[in-house]
C-alpha positions as CSV (number, residue, x, y, z in Angstrom):
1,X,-13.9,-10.5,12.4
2,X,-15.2,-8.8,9.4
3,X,-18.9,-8.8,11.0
4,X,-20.2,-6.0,8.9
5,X,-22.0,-6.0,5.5
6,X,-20.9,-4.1,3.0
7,X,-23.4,-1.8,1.5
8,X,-25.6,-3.2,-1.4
9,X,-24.7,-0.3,-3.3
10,X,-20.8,-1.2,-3.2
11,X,-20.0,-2.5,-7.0
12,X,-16.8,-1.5,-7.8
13,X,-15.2,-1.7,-11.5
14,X,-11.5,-2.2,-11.9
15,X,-9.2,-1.8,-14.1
16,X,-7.7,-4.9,-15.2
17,X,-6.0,-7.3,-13.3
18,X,-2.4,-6.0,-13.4
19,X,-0.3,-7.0,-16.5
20,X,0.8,-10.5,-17.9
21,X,3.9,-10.7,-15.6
22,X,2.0,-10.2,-12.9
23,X,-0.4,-12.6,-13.6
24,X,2.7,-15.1,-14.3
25,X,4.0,-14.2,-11.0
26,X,1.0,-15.0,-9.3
27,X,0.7,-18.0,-10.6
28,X,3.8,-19.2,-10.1
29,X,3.5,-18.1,-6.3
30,X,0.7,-20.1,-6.1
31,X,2.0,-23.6,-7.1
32,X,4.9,-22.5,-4.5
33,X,2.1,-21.8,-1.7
34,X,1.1,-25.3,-1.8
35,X,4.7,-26.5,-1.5
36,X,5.1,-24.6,1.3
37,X,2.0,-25.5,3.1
38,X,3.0,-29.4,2.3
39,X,6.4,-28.8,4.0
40,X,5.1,-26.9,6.8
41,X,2.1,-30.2,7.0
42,X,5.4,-32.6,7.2
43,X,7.6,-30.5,9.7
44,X,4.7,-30.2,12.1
45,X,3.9,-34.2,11.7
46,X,8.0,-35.0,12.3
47,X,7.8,-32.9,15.3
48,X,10.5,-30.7,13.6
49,X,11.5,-27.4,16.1
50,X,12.9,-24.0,15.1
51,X,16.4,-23.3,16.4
52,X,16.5,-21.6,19.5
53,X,17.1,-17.8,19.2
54,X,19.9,-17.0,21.3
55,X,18.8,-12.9,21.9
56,X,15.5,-11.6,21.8
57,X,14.8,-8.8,20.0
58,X,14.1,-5.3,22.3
59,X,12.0,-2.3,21.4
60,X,15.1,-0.5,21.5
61,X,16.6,-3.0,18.6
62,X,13.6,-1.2,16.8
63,X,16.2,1.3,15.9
64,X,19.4,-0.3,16.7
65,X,19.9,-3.5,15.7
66,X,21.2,-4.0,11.6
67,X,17.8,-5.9,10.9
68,X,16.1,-2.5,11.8
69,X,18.2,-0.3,10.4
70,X,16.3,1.6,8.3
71,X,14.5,4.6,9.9
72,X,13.7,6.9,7.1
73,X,10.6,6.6,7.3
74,X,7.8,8.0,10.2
75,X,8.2,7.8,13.3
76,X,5.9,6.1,16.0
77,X,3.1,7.8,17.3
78,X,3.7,8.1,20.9
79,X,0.4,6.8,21.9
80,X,1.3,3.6,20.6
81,X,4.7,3.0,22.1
82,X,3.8,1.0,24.5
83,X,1.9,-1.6,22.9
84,X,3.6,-1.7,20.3
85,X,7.3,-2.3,22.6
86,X,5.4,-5.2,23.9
87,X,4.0,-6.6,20.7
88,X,7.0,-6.7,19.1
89,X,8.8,-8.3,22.4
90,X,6.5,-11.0,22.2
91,X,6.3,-11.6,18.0
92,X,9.3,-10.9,17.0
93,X,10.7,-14.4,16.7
94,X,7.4,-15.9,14.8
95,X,7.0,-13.1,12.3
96,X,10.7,-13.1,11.6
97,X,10.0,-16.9,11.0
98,X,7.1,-15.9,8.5
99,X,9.3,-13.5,6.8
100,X,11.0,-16.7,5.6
101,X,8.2,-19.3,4.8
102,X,5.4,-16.8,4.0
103,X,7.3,-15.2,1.1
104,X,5.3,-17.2,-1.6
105,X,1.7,-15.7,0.3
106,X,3.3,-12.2,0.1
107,X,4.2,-12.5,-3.7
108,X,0.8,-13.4,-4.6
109,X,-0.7,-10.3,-2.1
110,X,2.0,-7.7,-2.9
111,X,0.6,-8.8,-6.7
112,X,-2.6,-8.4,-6.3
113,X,-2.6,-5.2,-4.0
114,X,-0.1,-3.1,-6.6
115,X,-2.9,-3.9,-9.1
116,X,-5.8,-2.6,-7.0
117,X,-3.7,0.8,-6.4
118,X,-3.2,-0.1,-2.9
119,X,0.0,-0.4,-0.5
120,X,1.6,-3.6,-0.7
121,X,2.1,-3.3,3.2
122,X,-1.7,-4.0,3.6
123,X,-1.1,-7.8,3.3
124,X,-0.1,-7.4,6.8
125,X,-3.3,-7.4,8.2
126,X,-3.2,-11.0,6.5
127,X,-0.6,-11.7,9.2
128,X,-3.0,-10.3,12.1
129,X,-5.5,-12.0,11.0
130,X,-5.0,-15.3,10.2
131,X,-0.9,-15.9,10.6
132,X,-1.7,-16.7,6.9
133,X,-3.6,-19.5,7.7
134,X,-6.1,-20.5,5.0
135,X,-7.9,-22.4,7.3
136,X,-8.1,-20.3,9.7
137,X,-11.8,-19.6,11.5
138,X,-12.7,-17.2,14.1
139,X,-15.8,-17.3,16.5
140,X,-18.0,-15.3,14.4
141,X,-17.6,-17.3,11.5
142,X,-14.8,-15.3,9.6
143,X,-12.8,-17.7,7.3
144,X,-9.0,-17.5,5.2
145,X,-5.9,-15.4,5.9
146,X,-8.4,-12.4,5.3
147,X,-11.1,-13.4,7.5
148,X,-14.0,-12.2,5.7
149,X,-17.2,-12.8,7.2
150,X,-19.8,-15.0,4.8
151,X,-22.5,-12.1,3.9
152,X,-19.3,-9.5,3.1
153,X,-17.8,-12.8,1.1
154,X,-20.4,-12.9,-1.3
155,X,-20.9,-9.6,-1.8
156,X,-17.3,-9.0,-2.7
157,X,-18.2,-12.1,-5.6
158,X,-16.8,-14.6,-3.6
159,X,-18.7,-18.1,-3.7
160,X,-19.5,-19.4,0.0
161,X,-21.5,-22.2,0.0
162,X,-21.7,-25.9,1.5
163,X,-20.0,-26.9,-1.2
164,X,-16.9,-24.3,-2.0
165,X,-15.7,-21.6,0.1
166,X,-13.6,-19.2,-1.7
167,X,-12.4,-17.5,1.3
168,X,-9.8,-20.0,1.6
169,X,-8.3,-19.5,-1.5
170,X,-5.5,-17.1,-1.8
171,X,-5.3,-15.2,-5.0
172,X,-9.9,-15.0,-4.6
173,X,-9.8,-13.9,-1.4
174,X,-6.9,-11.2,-1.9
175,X,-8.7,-9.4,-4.6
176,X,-12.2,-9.4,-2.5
177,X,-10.2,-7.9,0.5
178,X,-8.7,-5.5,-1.8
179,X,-11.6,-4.5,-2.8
180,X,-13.5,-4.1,1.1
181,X,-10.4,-1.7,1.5
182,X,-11.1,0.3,-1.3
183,X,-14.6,0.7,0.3
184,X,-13.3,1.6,3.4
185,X,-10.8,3.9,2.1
186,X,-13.3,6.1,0.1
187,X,-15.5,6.1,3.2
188,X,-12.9,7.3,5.8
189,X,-9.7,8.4,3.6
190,X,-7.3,7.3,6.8
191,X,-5.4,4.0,6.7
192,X,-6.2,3.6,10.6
193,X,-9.5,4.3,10.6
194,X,-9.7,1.7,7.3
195,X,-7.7,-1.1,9.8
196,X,-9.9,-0.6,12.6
197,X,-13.5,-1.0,10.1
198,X,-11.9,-4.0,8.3
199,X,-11.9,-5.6,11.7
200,X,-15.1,-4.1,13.9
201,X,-17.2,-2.7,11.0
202,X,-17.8,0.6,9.2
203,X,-20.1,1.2,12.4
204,X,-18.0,1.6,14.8
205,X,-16.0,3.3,13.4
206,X,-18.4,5.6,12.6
207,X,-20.2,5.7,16.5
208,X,-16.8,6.6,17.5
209,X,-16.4,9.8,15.1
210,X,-19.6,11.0,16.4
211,X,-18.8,10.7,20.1
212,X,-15.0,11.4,20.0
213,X,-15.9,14.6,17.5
214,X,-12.7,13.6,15.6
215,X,-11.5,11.6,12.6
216,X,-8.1,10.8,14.2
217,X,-7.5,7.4,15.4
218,X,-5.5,8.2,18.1
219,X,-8.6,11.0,19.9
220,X,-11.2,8.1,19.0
221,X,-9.8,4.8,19.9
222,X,-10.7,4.4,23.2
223,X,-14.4,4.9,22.2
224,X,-13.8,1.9,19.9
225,X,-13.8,-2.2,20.4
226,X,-10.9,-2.7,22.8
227,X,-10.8,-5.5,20.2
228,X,-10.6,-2.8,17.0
229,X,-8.5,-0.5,19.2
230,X,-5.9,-3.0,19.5
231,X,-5.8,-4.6,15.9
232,X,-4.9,-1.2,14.8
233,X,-1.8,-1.2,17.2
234,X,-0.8,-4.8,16.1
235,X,-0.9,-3.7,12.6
236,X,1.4,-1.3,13.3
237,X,3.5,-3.4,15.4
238,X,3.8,-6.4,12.7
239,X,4.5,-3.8,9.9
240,X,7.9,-2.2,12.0
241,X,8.8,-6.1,12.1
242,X,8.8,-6.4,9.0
243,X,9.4,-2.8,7.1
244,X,12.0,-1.9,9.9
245,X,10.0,1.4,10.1
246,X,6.7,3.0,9.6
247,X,4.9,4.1,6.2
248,X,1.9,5.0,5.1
249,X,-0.6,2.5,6.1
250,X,0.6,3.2,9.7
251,X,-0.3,6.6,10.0
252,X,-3.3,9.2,10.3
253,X,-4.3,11.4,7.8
254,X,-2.6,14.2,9.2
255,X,0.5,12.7,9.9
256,X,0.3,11.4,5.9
257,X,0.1,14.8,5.2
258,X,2.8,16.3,7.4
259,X,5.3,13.5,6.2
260,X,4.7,12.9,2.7
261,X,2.6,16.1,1.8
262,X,-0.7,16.4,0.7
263,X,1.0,15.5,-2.9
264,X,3.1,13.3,-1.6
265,X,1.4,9.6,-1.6
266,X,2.3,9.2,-5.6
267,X,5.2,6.8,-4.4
268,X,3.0,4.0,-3.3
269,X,0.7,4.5,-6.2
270,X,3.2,2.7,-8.4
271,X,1.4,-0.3,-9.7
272,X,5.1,-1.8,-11.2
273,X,6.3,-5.5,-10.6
274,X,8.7,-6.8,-8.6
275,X,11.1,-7.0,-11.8
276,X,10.5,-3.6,-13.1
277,X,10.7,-2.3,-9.5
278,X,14.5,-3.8,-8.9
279,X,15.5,-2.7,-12.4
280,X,14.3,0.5,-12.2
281,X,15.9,4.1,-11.6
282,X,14.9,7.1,-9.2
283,X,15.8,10.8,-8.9
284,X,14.5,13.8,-7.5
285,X,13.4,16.3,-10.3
286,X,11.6,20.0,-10.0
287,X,10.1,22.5,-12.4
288,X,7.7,22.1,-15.2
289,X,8.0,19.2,-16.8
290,X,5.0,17.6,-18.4
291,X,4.3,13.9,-18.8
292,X,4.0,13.9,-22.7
293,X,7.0,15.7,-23.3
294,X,9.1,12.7,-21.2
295,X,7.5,10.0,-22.6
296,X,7.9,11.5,-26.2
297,X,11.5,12.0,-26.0
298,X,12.1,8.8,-24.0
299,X,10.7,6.8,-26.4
300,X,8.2,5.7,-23.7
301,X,4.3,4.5,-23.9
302,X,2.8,7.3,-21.9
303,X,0.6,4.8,-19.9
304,X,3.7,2.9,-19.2
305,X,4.9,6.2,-17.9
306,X,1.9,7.3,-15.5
307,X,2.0,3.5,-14.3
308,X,5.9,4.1,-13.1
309,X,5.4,7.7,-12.0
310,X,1.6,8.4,-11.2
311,X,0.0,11.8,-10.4
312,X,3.2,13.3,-12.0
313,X,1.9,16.4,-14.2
314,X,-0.4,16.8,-10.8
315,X,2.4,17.2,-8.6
316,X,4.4,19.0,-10.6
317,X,1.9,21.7,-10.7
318,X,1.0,22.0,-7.5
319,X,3.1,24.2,-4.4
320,X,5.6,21.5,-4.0
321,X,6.7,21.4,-7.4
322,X,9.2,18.1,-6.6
323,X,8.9,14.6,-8.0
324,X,10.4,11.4,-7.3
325,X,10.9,10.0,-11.2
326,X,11.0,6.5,-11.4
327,X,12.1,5.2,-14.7
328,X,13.7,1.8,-16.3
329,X,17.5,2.3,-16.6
330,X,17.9,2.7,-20.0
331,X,14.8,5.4,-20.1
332,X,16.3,7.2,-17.1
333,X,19.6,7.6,-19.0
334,X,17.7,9.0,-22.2
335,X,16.1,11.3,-19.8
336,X,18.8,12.5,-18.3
337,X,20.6,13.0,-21.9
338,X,18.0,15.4,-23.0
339,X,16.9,17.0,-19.6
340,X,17.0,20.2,-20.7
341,X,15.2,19.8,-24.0
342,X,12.4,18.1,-22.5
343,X,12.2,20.9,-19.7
344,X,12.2,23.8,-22.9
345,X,10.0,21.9,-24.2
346,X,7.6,21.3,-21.2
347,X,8.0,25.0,-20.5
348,X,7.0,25.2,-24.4
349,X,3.7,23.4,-23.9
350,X,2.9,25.2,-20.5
351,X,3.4,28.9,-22.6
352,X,0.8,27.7,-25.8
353,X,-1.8,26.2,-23.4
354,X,-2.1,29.6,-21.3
355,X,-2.3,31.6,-24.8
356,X,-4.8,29.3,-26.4
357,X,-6.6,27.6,-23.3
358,X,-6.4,24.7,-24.2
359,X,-5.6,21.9,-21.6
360,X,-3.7,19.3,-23.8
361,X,-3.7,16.8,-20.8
362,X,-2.7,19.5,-17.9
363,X,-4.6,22.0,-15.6
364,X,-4.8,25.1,-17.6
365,X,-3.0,28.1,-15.8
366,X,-2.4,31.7,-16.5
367,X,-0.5,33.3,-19.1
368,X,1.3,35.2,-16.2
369,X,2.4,32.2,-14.2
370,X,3.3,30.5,-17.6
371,X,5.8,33.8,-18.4
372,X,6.9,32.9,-14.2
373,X,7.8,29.3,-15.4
374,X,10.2,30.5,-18.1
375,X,11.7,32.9,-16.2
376,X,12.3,30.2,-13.5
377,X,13.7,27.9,-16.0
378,X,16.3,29.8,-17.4
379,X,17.7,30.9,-13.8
């Protein structure tokens, strides 16, 4: 499906792939893929069936029902309402099945993804594309659960030959994909738009910008592939299934901004593991606290810090002010302990780099709205 090229001049240099644990969990992922795929070989051969479902889930259920419970998040576009009521009538039952066996595929993309900076809910187009089938090939000649055309394969630095074809292997393929949406994302800055190139091409995408005269999916889609067009929906679909709700990925630009703020897209920025997430603490913190000052009386590596709460001196001196700090336990506790040293001490910091004008890590500001700060701190 991927039937587009990537631009010569796409190298892209990474940081490093993710941290040991990561790389641990990946691999032990891996070794459970195959087991997985072996049983699925041997339930398909015995002629094994699923249990029959005795109540199908309903649009409405969406909302309702305890498996869909949580609703926090955005709300469906309108314009998609439709489809997606009948896509999730008619998936429902497999994908709920997948949640089960494809848990070892997911590990090793929700890996892999975290470490690229990208949300984890993009392994979803995985499931739209393939069903998570590494052997899965489409009439143009796309290949793997990612479907990446041969030319945009070796690009990526995948190997495609007669010989080997990396697109079929999991943990290869993941981090060439990742890196195509990276691309994409830096060309159109809108998850929807990104979906609907990953499947028809930059092109279109572009064709339909220019005759649409907007950047939002939802004035342009009908000048795109009904094909395109409707991948986008189904991505949406397949993530309520299995998020219960919307998020990032299934929203324009604008609605990013109305519902997490043009600050707000730090939480999914969090390149933590699946252990650190679980054992980790959140609260909802304002005023002018600085990144150093935490980590220093914390006792915390300040890299270890940004990787946990990224963008934080950013948002903290922007309009909104309001963070979401995400700490282990034990560090959240320390935190909390010496809150108000840390924010004296912030406040501190903010005062000395307005009178000297030096940065020390942070946007430098005015002496007047540093004087502002204190006053605000000691209300």
């Amino acid at each position: 499906m991927k039937k587009f090229l990537l631009p010569v001049a796409f190298l892209l240099v990474l940081g490093s792939f993710a941290s040991a644990q990561q790389a641990l969990s990946i691999e032990s992922s891996a070794v459970a893929i195959e087991s997985v795929s072996a049983a699925k070989d041997s339930m398909n051969t015995a002629g094994v069936s699923a249990a029959p479902v005795a109540k199908k889930k309903g649009f409405k259920d969406l909302f309702d029902n305890e498996n869909f419970a949580n609703t926090t998040g955005p709300r469906l576009n309108p314009r998609a309402f439709s489809f997606v009521e009948d896509y999730i009538e008619k998936n429902s039952k497999d994908l709920e099945e997948m949640r089960g066996w494809g848990r070892p595929y997911f590990n090793v993309m929700d890996a892999i993804l975290i470490s690229y900076n990208l949300p984890k809910e993009l392994k979803y187009l995985a499931v739209i594309e393939s069903r998570l089938h590494t052997s899965a090939v489409s009439w143009a000649g796309a290949v793997g659960p990612w479907q990446l055309m041969p030319a945009t394969a070796r690009v990526l630095g995948l190997k495609v030959n007669h010989k080997t074809d990396e697109r079929t292997n999991y943990i290869k393929s993941t981090h060439a994909a990742a890196k195509y949406l990276i691309d994409l994302y830096d060309q159109f800055g809108d998850w929807l738009l990104v979906i609907a190139a990953y499947n028809g091409g930059a092109g279109n995408v572009l064709k339909a910008i220019r005759k649409s005269g907007s950047r939002n999916f939802w004035d342009l889609q009908y000048y795109l592939p009904a094909e395109s067009r409707n991948h986008v929906k189904k991505f949406i679909g397949t993530h309520y299934i299995f998020e219960g709700q919307g998020g990032l990925t299934t929203l324009t630009k604008k609605e990013t901004d109305e519902n997490y703020g043009v600050n707000g897209t730090y939480i999914f920025n969090r390149k933590l593991s699946t252990a650190e997430l679980e054992e980790a603490k959140s609260q909802t913190i304002s005023g002018k606290y600085h990144s150093i000052v935490i980590a220093k009386n914390i006792v915390m590596v300040i890299t270890d810090f940004n990787r946990y709460n990224p963008d934080f001196d950013k948002v903290m001196a922007s309009a909104n002010n309001s963070y979401e700090i995400k700490l282990p336990a034990d560090k959240m506790e320390l935190f909390n302990a010496n809150r108000y040293q840390i924010l004296n001490e912030s406040i501190q910091l903010l005062l000395n780099n307005a009178v000297n004008g030096a940065s020390a890590g942070m946007p430098s500001s005015s002496k007047d709205s540093a004087i502002m700060a204190t006053k605000t701190a000691k209300k």
